[in-house]
Each structure stands twice: as C-alpha cells, then as structure tokens.
C-alpha positions as CSV (number, residue, x, y, z in Angstrom):
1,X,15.5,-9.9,-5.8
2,X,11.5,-9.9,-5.9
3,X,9.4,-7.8,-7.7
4,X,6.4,-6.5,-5.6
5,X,3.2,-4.5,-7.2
6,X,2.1,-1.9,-4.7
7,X,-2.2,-1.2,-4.6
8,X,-3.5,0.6,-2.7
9,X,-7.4,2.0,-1.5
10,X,-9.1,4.2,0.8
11,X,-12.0,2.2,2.7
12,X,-14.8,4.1,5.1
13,X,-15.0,2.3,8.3
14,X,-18.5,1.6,10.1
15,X,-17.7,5.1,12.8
16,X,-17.3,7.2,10.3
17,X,-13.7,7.3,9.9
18,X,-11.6,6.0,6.6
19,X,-8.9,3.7,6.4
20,X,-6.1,4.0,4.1
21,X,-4.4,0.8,2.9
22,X,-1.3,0.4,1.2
23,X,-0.4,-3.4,0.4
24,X,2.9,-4.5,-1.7
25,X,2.4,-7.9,-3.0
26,X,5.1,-10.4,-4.4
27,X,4.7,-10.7,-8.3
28,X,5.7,-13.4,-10.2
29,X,7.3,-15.6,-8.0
30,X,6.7,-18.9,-7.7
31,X,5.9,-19.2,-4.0
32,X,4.3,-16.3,-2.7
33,X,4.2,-14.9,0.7
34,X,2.3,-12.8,2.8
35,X,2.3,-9.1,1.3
36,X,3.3,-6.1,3.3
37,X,0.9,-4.1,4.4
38,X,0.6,-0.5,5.4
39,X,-2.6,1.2,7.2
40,X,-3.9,4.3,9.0
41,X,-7.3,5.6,10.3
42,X,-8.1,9.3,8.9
43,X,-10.7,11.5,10.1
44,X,-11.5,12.5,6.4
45,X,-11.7,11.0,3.1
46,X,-9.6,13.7,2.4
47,X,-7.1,13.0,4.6
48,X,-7.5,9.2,3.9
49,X,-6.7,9.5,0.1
50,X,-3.2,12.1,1.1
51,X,-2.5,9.2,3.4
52,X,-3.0,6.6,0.8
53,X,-0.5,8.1,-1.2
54,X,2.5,8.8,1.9
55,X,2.0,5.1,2.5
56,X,2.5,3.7,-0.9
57,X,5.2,6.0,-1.7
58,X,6.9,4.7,1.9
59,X,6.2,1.3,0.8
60,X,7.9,1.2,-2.3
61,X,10.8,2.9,-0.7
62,X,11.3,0.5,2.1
63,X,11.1,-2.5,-0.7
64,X,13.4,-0.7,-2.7
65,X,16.2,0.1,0.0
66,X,16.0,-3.7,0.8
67,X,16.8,-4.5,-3.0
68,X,13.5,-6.1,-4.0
69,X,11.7,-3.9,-6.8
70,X,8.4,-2.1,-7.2
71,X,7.1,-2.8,-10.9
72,X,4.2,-1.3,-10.6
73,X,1.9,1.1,-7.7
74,X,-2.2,0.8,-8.4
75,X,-3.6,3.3,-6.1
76,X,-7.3,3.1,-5.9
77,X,-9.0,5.8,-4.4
C-alpha cells in the first residue's frame, strides 16, 4: 500500500478561463513516481474552485478503492 497527499489549486489561464488541478502525489516512499493528476477548464473562478473540490474528492476515492491511502488533501484555492 502507498500513502499519497492529495493538493490541489485553481490556476487562471492566459484566455480568461481557470484551470482546476487536482494532483495525488506518493508520500514517503522511497522511490517515487509520477503523481496522478486530475484537471479541468472552467469558465469561472467560481466554477473552477467547485471543480477543484469534485476532483480531489474523485481522486482520493479512486486511490482509495485501489487500496493505496490518502493521508492528507491540501486544496489551494
């Protein structure tokens, strides 16, 4: 089993739009890999910041139902 910590952020793209990012990273393992990641283009900031949330939550749920562990979700917005 690996323990992931989930952060997440809400970035405003160059046309106006915002991107919400969900990443779950491998913690304290000796080799790391890649994290997962999770993203979506919102028309709001708004919008963005709900969507933040969905994806973490997803995130941790997917990792979970594998049988890894989140220890901990950083959201950022």
């Amino acid at each position: 089993m690996v323990n992931f910590v989930i952060s997440s952020t809400v970035k405003q793209l160059g046309n106006g739009k915002f991107e919400a990012i969900a990443l779950a990273i491998p913690y304290d393992v000796d080799q790391r890999s890649g994290p997962d990641e999770r993203r979506l283009v919102c028309e709001t900031a708004a919008s963005a910041r709900e969507a933040e949330i969905d994806l973490a939550s997803a995130l941790s749920y997917e990792i979970n139902a594998r049988g890894d562990r989140v220890v901990d979700i950083r959201l950022h917005s």
